[in-house]
C-alpha positions in Angstrom: 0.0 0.0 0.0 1.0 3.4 -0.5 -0.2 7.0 0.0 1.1 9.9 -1.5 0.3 13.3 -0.8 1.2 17.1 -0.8 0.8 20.7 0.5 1.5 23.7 -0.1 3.0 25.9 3.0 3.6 29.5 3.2 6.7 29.3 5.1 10.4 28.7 4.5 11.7 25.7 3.7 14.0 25.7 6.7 10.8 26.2 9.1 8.9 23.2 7.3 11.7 20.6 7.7 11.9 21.2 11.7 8.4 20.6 11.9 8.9 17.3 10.1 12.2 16.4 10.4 12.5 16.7 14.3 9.8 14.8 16.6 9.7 18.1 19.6 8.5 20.1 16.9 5.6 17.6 15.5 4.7 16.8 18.3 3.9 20.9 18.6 2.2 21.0 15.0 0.0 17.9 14.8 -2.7 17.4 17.8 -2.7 14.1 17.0 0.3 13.1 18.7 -0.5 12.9 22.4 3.6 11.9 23.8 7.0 10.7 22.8 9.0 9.3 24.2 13.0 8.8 23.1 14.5 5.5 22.5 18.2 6.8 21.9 19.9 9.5 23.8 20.2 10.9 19.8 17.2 13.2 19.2 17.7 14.1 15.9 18.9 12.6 12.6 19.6 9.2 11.4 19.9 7.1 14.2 17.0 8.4 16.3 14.4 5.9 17.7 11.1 7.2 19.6 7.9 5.9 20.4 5.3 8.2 19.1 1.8 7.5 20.8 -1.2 9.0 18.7 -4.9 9.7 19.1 -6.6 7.5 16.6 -10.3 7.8 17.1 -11.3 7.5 20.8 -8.2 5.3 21.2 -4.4 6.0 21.7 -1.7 3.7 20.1 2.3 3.8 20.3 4.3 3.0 17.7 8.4 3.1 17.6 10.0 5.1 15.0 13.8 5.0 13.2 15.0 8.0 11.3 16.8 6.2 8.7 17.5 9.2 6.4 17.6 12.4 7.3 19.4 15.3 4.7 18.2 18.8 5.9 16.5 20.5 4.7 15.2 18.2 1.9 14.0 15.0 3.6 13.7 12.7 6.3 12.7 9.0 6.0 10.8 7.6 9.5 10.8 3.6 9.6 8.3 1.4 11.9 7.4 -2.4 11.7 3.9 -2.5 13.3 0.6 -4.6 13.1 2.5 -7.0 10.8 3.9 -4.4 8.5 7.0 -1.8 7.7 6.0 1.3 7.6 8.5 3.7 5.6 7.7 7.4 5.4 9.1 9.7 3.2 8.9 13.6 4.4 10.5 15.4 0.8 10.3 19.2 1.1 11.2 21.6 -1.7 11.3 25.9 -1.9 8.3 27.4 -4.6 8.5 31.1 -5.3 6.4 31.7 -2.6 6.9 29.0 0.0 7.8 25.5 0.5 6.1 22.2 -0.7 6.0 19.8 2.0 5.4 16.1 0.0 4.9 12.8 2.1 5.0 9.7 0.7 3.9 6.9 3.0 4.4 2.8 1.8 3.3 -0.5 3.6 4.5 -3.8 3.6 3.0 -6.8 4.2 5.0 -9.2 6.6 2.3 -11.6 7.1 -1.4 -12.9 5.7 -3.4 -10.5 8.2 -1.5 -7.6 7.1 -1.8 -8.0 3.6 -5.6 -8.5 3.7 -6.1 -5.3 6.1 -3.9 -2.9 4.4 -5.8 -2.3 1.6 -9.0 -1.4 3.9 -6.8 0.7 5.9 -5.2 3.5 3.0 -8.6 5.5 3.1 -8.3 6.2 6.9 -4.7 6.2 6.6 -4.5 8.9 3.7 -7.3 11.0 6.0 -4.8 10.9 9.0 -2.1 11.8 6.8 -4.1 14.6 5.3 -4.5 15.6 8.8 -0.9 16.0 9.9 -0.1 17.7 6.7 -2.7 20.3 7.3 -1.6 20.9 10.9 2.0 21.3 9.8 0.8 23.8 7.5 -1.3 25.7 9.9 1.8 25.2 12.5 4.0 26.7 10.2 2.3 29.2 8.8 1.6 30.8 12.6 4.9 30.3 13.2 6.2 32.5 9.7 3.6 35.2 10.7 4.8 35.3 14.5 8.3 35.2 13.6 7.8 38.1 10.8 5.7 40.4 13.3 8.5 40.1 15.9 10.9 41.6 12.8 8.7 44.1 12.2 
């Protein structure tokens, strides 16, 4: 299974990536993380294992992360193997004239029969939660530009 999506973000590329690329800073920008917790005294670049736990629904669920690539301010690549699956997720950000596109590009595989029968019925909710965290880094980000530009001005 695999999702891509994009979004556009009125921000600077260097303000998108640290709310991607370094967990302290999600954590800020998406509500739906509820706690992390570090695995590694490392807590940033590749190297870097947390456990993320998320609101999903009326339910919380953990899930430990790897940051397998990480090449500011381009990309980061987060790695999980959970419910019978890897889970490899590709943050890619690039400058625009007027802002940064932040792209994230989510795959599944299999590891076993269950997983390969659920996946599929997962990609709608998963492509919604997705659509979720992208939108929050863009409201995150774009109240960060406009705080940052009113204390210049």
């Amino acid at each position: 299974m695999k999702v891509e999506l994009q979004v556009h973000i009125d921000a600077p590329i260097e303000t998108v990536f640290d709310a991607i690329a370094h967990i302290d800073s999600f954590m800020r920008a998406s509500p739906a993380i509820v706690g992390v917790e570090y695995l590694t005294e490392r807590k940033r670049g590749v190297g870097t294992r947390f456990r993320e736990t998320r609101r999903m629904g009326n339910r919380e669920a953990s899930t430990e992360l790897e940051i397998t690539e990480y090449d500011p301010p381009e990309r980061v690549r987060l790695v999980s193997e959970a419910g019978g699956a890897v889970w490899d997720t590709l943050f890619a950000v690039r400058p625009t004239n007027n802002g940064t596109v932040l792209a994230m590009t989510m795959t599944a595989t299999a590891r076993n029969l269950i997983s390969r029968l659920l996946l599929p019925l997962m990609r709608k909710p998963i492509a919604r939660a997705i659509e979720d965290d992208l939108q929050a880094v863009k409201k995150w980000c774009e109240a960060d530009g406009t705080r940052d530009n009113a204390a210049r001005g």
